[in-house]
N, C-alpha and C positions, 0 to 999 in steps of 0.2 A: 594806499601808496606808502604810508611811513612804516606799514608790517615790511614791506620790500625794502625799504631803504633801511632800516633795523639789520637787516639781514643783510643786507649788502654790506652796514659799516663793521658786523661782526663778523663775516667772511675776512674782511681784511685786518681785522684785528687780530684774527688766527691768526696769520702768516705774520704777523708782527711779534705775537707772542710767542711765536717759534722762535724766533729770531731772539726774541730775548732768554727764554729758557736755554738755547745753544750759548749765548755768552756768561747766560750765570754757570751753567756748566762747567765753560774754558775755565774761568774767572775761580769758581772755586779748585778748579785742577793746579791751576799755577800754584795760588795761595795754598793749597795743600802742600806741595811739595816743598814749600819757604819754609821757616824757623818756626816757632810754636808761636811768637808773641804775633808776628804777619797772620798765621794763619786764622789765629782766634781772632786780633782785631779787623783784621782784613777779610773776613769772611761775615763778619757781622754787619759790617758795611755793605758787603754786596750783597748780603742779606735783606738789609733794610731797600738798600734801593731797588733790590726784584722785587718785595712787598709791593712799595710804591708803585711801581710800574705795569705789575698784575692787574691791581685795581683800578689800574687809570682807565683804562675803556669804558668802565659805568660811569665816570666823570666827564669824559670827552665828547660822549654821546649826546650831552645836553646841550653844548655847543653846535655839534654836528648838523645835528637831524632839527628842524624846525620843528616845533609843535611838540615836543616828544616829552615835556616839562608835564604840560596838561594832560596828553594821552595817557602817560605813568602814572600817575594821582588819581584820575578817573576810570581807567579802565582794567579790573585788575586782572583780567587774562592777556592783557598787552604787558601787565608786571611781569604775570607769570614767563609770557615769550619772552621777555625782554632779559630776563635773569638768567631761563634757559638757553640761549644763545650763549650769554656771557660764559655759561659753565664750557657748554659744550667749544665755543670760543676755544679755551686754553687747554683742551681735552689731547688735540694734538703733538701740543708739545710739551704737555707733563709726559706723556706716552711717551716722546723722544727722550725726553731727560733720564725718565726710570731706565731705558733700554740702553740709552747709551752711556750715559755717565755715570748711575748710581752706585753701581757694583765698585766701581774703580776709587767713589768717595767714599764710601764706605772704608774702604783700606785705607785710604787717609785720615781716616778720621772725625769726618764729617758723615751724618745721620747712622748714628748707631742704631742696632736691632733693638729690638723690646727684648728685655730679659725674661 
């Protein structure tokens, strides 16, 4: 039962993290276009709090799901599913991000190429 409910809470954790990958997006398109000092310090800000907010599903989980403290520790193909979800989790909306926004921060200034 907590393999299903793992999977249920990272199903909706997707669509959460879509949701936030679409506002760091916005978020760096606006501050792109602002003054150099906005956009350096205001992009590191929404920087730090997409970090944050990335990785809060592996934190919230413990909360969430019953039992899932002990299953983690004890079982480590339950680790292994449980990390693989996570990845796969945020799969869809780094995909959205690269597609929709990258090319266009890039011209802003934000994630330059590898030389």
């Amino acid at each position: 039962m907590i393999w299903i409910l793992t999977a249920i809470y990272f199903f909706v954790c997707s669509v959460v993290l879509w949701l936030g990958f679409w506002i760091y997006g916005k978020a760096l398109q606006h501050l792109g276009r602002a003054g150099s000092i906005a956009k350096n310090l205001g992009g590191f800000v929404v920087y730090l709090l997409f970090a944050c907010f990335l990785v809060s599903p592996l934190f919230v989980a413990f909360s969430f799901v019953e039992n899932l403290r002990w299953e983690f520790t004890s079982n480590p193909l339950y680790m292994v599913y449980f990390l693989l979800l996570f990845l796969l989790s945020a799969t869809p909306g780094g995909l959205y991000f690269k597609k929709r926004f990258l090319n266009e921060l890039r011209e802003l200034g934000y994630f330059a190429k590898k030389r």
